[in-house]
C-alpha positions in Angstrom: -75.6 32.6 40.2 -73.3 35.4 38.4 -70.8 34.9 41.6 -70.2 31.3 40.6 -68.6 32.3 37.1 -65.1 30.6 36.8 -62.3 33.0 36.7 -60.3 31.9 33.7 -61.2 31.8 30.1 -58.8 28.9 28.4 -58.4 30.5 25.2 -57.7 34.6 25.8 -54.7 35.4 27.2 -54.3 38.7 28.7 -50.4 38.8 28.8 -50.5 40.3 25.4 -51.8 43.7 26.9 -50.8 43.6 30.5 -47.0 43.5 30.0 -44.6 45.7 30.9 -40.6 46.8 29.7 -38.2 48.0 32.3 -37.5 51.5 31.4 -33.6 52.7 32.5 -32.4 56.1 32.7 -29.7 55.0 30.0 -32.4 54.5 27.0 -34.9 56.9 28.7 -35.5 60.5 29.2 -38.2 61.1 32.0 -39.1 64.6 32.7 -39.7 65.1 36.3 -43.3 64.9 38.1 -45.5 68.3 37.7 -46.5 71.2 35.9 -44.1 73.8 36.5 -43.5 76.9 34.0 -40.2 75.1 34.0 -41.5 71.3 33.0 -43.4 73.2 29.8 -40.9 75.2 28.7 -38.4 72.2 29.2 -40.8 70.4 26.9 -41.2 72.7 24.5 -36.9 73.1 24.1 -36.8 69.4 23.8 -39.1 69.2 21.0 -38.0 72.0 18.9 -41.4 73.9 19.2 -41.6 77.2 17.0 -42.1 80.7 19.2 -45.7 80.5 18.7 -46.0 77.1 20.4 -44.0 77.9 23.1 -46.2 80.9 23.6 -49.2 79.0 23.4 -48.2 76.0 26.1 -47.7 78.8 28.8 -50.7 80.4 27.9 -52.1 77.3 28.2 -50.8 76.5 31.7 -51.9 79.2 32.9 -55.6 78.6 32.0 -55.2 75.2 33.6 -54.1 76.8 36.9 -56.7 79.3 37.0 -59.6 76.8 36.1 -61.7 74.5 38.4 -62.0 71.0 37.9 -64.6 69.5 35.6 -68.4 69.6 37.7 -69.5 66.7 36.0 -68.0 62.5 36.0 -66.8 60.9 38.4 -64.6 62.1 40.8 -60.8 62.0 40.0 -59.4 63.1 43.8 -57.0 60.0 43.5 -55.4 61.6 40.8 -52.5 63.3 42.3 -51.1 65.6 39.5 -48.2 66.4 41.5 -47.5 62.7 40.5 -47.8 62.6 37.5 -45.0 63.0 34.6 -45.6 65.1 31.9 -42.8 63.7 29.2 -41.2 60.5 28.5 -39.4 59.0 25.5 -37.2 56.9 24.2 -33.4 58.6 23.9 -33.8 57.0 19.9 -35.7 58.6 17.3 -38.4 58.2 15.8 -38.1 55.5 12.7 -39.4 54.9 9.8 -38.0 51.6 9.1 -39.4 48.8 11.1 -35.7 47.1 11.4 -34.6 50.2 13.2 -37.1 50.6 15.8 -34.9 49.4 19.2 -35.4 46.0 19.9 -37.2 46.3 23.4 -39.7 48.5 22.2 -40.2 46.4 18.5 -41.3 43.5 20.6 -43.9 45.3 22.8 -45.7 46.1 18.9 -45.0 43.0 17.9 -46.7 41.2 20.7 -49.8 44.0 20.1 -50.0 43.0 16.1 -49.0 46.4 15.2 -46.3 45.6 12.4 -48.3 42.6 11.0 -51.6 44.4 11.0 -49.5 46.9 8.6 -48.5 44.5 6.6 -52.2 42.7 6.0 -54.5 45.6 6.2 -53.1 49.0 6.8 -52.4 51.8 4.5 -50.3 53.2 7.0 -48.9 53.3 11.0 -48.1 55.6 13.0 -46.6 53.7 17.2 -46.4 55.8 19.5 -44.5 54.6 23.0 -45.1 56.7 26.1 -44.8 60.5 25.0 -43.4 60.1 21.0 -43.4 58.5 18.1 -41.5 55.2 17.7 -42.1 54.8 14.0 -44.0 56.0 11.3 -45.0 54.6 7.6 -46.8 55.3 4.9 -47.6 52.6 1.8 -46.0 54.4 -1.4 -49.4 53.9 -3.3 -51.4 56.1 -0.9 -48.2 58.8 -0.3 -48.5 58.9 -4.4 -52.4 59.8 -4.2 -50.6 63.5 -2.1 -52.0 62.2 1.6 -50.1 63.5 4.3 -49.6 61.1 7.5 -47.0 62.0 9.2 -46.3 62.6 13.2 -47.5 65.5 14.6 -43.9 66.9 15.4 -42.6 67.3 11.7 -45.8 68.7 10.5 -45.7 70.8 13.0 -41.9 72.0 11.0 -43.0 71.1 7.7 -44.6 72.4 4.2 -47.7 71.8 6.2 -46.5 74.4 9.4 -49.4 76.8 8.4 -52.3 74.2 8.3 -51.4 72.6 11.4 -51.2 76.6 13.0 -54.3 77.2 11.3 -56.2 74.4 13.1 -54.5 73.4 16.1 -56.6 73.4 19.1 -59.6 75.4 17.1 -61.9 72.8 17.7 -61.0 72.1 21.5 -59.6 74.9 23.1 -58.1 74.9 26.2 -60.5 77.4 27.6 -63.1 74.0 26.8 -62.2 72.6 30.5 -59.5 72.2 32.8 -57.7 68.9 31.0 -57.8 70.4 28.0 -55.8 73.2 29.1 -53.4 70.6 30.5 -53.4 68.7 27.1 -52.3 72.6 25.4 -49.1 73.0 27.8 -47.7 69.2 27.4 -49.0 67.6 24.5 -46.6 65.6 22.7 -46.5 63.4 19.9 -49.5 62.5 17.6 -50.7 62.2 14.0 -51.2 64.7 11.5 -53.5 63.7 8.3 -54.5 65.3 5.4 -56.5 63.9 2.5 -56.6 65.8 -0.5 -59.6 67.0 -2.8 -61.2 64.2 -4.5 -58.8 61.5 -2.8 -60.5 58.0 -1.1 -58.3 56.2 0.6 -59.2 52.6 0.0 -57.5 51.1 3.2 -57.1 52.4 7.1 -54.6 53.9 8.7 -53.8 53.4 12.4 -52.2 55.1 15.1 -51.6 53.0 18.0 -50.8 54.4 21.6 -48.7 52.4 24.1 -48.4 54.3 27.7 -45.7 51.8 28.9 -44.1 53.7 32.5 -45.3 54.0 36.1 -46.9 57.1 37.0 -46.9 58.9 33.4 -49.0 61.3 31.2 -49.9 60.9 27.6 -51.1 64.2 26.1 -51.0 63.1 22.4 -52.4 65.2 19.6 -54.4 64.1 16.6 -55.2 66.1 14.1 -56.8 64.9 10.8 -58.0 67.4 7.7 -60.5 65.3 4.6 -60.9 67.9 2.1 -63.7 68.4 -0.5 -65.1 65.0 -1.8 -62.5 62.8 0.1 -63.4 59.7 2.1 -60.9 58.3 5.0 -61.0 55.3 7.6 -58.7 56.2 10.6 -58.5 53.3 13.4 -57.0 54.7 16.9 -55.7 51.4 19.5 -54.5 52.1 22.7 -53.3 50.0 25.6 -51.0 50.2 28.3 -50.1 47.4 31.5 -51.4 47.8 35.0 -49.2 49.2 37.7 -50.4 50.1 41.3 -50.1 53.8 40.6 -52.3 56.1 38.5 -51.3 57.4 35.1 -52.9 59.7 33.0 -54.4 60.0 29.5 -55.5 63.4 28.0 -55.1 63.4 24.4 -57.1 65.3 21.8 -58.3 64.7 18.6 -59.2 67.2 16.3 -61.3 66.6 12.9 -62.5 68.7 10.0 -64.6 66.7 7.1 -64.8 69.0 4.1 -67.9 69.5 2.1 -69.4 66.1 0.8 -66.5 64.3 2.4 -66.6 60.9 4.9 -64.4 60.3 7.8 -65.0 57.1 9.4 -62.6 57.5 13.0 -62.6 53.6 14.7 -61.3 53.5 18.2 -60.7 50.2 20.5 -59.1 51.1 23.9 -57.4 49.4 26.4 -56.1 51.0 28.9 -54.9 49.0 32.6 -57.6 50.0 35.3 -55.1 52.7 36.7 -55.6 55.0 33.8 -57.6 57.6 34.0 -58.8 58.7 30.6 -59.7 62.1 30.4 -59.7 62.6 26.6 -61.4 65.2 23.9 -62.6 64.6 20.8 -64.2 66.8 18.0 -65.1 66.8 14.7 -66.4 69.6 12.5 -68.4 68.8 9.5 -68.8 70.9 6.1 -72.0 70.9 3.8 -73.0 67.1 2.9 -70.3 65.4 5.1 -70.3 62.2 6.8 -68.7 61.6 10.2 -68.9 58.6 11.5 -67.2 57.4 15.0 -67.2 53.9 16.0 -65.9 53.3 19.6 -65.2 50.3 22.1 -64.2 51.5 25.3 -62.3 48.8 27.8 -60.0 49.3 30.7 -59.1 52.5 32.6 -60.4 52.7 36.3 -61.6 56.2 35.5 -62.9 57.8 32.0 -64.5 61.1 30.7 -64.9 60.2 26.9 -68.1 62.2 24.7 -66.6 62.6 21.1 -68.6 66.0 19.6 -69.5 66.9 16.1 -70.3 69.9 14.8 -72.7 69.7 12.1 -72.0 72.9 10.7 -72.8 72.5 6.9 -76.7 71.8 5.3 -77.5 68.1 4.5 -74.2 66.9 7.1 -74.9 63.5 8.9 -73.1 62.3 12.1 -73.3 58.5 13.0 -71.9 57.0 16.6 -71.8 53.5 17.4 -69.9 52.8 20.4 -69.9 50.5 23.7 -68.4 50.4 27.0 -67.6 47.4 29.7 -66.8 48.5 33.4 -65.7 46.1 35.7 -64.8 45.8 39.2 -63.0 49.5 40.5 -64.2 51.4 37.1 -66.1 53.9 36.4 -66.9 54.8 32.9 -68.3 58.1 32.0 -68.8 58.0 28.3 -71.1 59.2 25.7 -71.3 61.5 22.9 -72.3 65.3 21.7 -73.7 67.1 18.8 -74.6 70.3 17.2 -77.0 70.7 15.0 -76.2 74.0 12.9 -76.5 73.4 9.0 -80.1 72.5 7.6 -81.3 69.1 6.9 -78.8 67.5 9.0 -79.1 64.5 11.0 -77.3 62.5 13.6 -78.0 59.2 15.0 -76.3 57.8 18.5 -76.4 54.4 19.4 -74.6 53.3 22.6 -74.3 50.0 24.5 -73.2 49.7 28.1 -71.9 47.1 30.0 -71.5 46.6 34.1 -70.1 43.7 36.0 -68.9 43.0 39.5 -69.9 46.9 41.0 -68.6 49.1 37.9 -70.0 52.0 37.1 -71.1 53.0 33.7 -72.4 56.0 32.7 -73.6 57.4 29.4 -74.3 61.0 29.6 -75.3 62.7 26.0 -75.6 66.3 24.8 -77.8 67.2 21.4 -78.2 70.8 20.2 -80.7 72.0 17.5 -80.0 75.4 16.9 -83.0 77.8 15.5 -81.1 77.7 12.2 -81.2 74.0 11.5 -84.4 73.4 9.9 -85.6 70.3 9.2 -83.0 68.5 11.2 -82.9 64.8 12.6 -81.5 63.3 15.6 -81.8 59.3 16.8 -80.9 58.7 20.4 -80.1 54.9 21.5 -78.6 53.7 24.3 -79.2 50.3 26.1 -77.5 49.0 29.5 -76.7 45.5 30.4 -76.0 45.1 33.9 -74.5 41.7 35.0 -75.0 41.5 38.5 -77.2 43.2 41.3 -74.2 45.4 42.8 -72.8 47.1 38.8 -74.9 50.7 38.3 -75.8 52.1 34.9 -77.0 55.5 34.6 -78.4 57.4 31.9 -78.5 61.2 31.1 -79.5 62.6 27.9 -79.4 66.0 27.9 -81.2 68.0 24.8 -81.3 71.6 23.9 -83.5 72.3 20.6 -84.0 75.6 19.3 -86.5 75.3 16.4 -89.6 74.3 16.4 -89.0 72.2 12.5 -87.0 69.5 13.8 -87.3 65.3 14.8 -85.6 64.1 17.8 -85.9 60.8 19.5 -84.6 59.1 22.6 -84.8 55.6 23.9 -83.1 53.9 26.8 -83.1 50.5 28.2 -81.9 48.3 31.0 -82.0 45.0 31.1 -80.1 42.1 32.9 -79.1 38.7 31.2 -82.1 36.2 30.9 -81.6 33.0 32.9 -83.9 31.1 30.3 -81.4 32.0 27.8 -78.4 30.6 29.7 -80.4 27.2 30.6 -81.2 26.7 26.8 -77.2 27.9 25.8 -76.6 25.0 28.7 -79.0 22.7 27.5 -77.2 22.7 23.6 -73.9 21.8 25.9 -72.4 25.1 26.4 -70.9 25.7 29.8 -72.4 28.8 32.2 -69.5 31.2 32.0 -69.6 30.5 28.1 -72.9 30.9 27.7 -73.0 34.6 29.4 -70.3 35.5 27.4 -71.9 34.6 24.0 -75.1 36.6 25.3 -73.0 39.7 26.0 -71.1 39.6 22.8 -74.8 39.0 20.8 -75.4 42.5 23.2 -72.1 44.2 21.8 -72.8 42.8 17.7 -74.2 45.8 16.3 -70.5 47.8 17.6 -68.5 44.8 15.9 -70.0 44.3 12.5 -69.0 48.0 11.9 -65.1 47.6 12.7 -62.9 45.8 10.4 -62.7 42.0 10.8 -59.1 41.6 12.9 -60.6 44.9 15.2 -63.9 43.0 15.7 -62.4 39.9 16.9 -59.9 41.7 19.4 -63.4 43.5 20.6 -64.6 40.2 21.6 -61.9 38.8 23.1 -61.7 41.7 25.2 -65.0 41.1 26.3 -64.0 37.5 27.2 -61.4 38.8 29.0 -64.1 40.8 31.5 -66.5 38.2 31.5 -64.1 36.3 33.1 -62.4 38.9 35.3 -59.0 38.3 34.0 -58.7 42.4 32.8 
């Protein structure tokens, strides 16, 4: 029965993702495939780093070269590094007026929503195209309240130099594992955010991420700081069009919620099935903090993706809500981690996966209760929808408690779609394909009721978009 689903859906149309912009040598600067000594120092001149930076990317490299690959996930032998370039960019600068964005690249953010989302519902945007920065706003109103979103580069020069030294690569360092050492020697463009004391920032901001040429890298660095009492709702995007060779994500993302502060961090990805997403994320939470990540993860033929928080503060609470769809060719190794340090803390984790035509989806989980974190909570959720007899899901929780004063709980199911509810969807007039595709996105509700509403709907149409094998 789930082989005689129709192949088109009338009303998603996935042109708006999987399109691509010829990219010449005369508006384009393309660092050649590798990572040489030479290719990261030649990065590092081209972007202006300070001494210390520079330092730090060859220290970096030479982690990389010394460390094994990861001996977890999926295997990634297809991913011929030698391949792969480290740096490309646009030969115009980064703007901060939407008029003066070149023309080629304004219409690939157009087509994405990115400029109108800004106008509707966005404090601010930061669009990145392959390796930098394109353009970057903030609204005047929330500049006025003394945030600080800006691209990673000119923090990196500015008032804010010492922060950004002070935290860089703290969280995740590149000793963590052998991409994150990569991500150290190349990264290059990025967000920087900081929230003053005391400041909530009524409306997101975004960064979106467009990996637009053949056979690239994107290594881009976000790092965002909510001090003391603040409150913040960052949305990530990412996408990028399907070409017949692999490229590469590695980004990082590092956060730090201050003591009783709330970062909300939304992410809907993407990525063409060549990508292979091999990205970090950690947050570090301060005495009564909230960190909350919610995460829809679509696209890429190969991912490693297990956000972390560090409860470190008494009374800090971590919430993750996040799904994944892997289709035909992918394999999707996602999941999430916490640390339980601080006292009275608590951290709930509730996952959906999704597996049509033979993908793969895994969700592999890591909770630590330290002896010190007394009276600590953690919720474990994760449930599996498999759409056909040759998709795998797999589960594997993996937990590590150290007091004796502490609740943990784990659940995990696997189910399949019921055919009595597609013959009473039928019955009411709805046709088959339709019908599965209202059941899976009933399946996925619980991740879409907690982004905002134009995020939500792209979610679903996403799903759509699988359930009718058109991604």
């Amino acid at each position: 029965m789930f082989d005689d689903i129709k192949k088109s859906v009338a009303d998603i149309n996935q042109s708006m993702y999987d399109f691509k912009d010829v990219e010449t040598d005369k508006d384009f600067y393309r660092e050649e495939a590798g990572f040489t000594k030479e290719i990261v120092e030649k990065v590092s001149k081209e972007k202006n780093d300070p001494e210390w930076m520079r330092e730090f990317r060859l220290k970096c490299l030479d982690i990389y070269n010394n460390m094994e690959m990861p001996n977890w996930g999926p295997e990634t032998d297809d991913l011929d590094m030698d391949l792969i370039s480290s740096y490309v960019r646009s030969k115009t600068g980064m703007q901060g007026d939407w008029n003066d964005v070149p023309e080629d690249i304004k219409n690939t953010f157009e087509k994405l929503g990115i400029p109108q989302a800004e106008r509707e519902s966005l404090a601010g945007v930061g669009a990145q195209y392959d390796s930098e920065l394109v353009y970057h706003n903030v609204k005047d109103e929330v500049a006025a309240q003394g945030v600080i979103y800006t691209d990673f580069e000119s923090a990196l020069h500015g008032e804010y130099a010492d922060m950004v030294r002070e935290h860089f690569m703290k969280l995740v360092p590149p000793t963590d594992h052998k991409y994150a050492a990569l991500h150290g020697a190349v990264w290059s463009g990025g967000s920087f955010v900081y929230v003053p004391k005391g400041v909530k920032v009524e409306i997101p901001l975004q960064s979106y991420f467009r990996l637009n040429a053949a056979g690239a890298g994107q290594f881009e660095h976000t790092l965002i700081i909510v001090d003391e009492g603040a409150d913040l709702h960052f949305i990530e995007g990412c996408s990028a069009p399907k070409y017949n060779v692999a490229n590469l994500h590695a980004g990082c993302v590092e956060l730090f919620v201050g003591k009783n502060a709330r970062l909300r961090y939304s992410t809907i990805e993407n990525w063409s099935k060549n990508m292979y997403n091999l990205n970090t994320k950690r947050a570090l939470v301060e005495e009564g903090g909230v960190m909350e990540w919610v995460s829809g993860s679509f696209g890429s033929h190969t991912s490693y993706l297990y956000p972390m928080t560090i409860l470190q503060g008494d009374h800090s609470k971590m919430e993750y809500t996040g799904i994944t769809f892997a289709g035909k060719g992918q394999n999707l190794d996602t999941g999430a981690k916490v640390v339980h340090n601080g006292k009275y803390t608590s951290s709930v984790i509730s996952t959906k996966s999704i597996s049509k035509d033979g993908g793969i989806g895994t969700y592999r989980s890591s909770v630590t209760i330290n002896s010190g974190a007394k009276h600590s909570k953690a919720v474990i959720s994760c449930d599996s929808l498999m759409l056909d007899s040759k998709s795998r899901s797999d589960t594997i929780p993996g937990m590590d408690i150290r007091t004796n004063d502490a609740d943990v709980g784990h659940e995990a199911k696997i189910g399949r779609i019921s055919d009595d509810a597609v013959f009473y969807l039928m019955s009411r007039g709805i046709k088959e394909e339709d019908a599965r595709a209202m059941i899976v996105s009933g399946f996925a509700d619980p991740v879409s009721k907690e982004l905002p509403l134009e995020y939500a709907v792209e979610m679903n149409n996403l799903i759509k978009l699988e359930m009718s094998g058109n991604m």
